[in-house]
C-alpha positions, 0 to 999 in steps of 0.5 A: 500500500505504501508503495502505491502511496509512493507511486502515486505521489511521485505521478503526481508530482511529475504531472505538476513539474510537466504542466508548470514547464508547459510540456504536453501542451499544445502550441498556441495557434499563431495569430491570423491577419488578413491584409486587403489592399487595392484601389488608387495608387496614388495612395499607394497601397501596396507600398504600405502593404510591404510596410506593415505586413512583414512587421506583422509577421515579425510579431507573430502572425501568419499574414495572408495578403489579397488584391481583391476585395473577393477575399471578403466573400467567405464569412466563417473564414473571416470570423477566425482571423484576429485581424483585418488591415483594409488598404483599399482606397476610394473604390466600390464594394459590393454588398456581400464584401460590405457585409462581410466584413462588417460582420466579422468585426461586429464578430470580434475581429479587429480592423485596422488602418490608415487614411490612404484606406480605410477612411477615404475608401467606399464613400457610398457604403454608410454602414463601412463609414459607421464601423470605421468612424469617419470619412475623409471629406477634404484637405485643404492646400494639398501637402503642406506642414502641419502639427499632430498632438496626442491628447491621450498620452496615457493610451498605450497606443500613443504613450511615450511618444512625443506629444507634438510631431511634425507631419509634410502631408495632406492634412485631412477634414473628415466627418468623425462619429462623435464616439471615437475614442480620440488619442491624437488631433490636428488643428487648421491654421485657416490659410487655405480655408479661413471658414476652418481656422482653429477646427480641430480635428480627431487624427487618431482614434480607437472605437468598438463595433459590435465585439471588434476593435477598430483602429483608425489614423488620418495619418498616411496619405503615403508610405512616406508618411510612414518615414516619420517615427510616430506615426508609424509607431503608432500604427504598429500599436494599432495594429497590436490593439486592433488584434487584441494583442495591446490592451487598455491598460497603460500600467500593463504597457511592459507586457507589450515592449517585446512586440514593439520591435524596430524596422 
């Protein structure tokens, strides 16, 4: 009897050493991004694309990329992904691509991006500009110099950057939901629209559709955009936001430094 008490402990014991070292486990499923670029390329999509999807890759993710919005077309297949980073400016989308996609962020699936994409793009689908949380309506004087303030510094997917930077680029008006969270703004100065001077305008955000996050930037007009620092940091952390990676929770932001790799 003793022995089989011995037997028995010592089992036990080495069943605990095996959970707490994690052997036996199955491998965690690697994270799942759907990237769809297309549309004018005067915002370049593709040259974004080539941006961000290695880095996705580089955090972890298994990056599918796709030249066609027929991508949006198989529902159960988008409502695994953790992500789905839409660079497709301007352009039409068909119904059932609308649909789609809008049911699976309503799902839970992250979406992501940035102006030259998700927020000049479908400018007749109202429900797509309902889930984004803005559209882009005009940027007056073209490429010109202009500030971004972070009015959120606490935000994980703006703390530690700088709470001024500097942007050459069109500087965009849009039609914002009023219940965008806003982490950054741009303020027009009124020399190429007087109506505008002092309008200060949401240039970053973060905001719920249905179960999903959805991040957006005004920010990359082009990939050269990306060449300045924070705004590409910032969309890194909107990515890993978007995605669930990142959480809310500025104390937490040292669980993260790890994913926030360089180049």
């Amino acid at each position: 009897m003793k022995n089989r008490i011995l037997l028995a402990t010592v089992i036990l014991g080495i069943a605990g050493l095996l959970v707490c070292s994690g052997a036996g486990q199955a491998p965690q499923k690697p994270r799942t991004a759907l990237v769809v670029w297309g549309g004018w390329e005067g915002h370049e999509p593709k040259q974004c694309v080539d941006i961000f999807a290695p880095w996705l890759e580089s955090q972890g993710f298994k990056v599918e990329i796709s030249h066609s919005l027929d991508a949006y077309l198989d529902l159960e297949k988008l409502k695994k992904l953790d992500l789905i980073v839409h660079i497709f400016t301007m352009s039409d989308i068909k119904p059932e691509q609308e649909r789609n996609l809008e049911a699976a962020v309503k799902s839970g699936v992250g979406l992501a991006g940035w102006h030259g994409g998700l927020g000049d793009a479908h400018r007749s689908a109202v429900e797509y500009q309902f889930m984004v949380g803005g559209q882009w309506v005009a940027h007056p004087g073209g490429v010109i110099d202009y500030d971004v303030d972070i009015t959120k510094p606490d935000d994980p997917i703006v703390k530690g950057l700088k709470t001024r930077f500097h942007m050459k680029s069109e500087q965009y008006y849009m039609h914002v939901d009023p219940a965008v969270d806003v982490l950054a703004t741009t303020t027009f100065s009124g020399q190429h629209a007087p109506w505008i001077d002092g309008v200060v305008m949401p240039a970053v955000w973060k905001k719920l559709y249905g179960k999903g996050r959805v991040f957006y930037t005004t920010l990359g007009h082009v990939a050269a955009d990306f060449d300045v620092p924070e705004a590409r940091e910032i969309v890194k952390r909107g990515l890993l936001w978007a995605a669930r990676v990142m959480g809310d929770d500025p104390a937490k932001m040292n669980i993260y430094a790890p994913l926030l790799k360089k180049k």
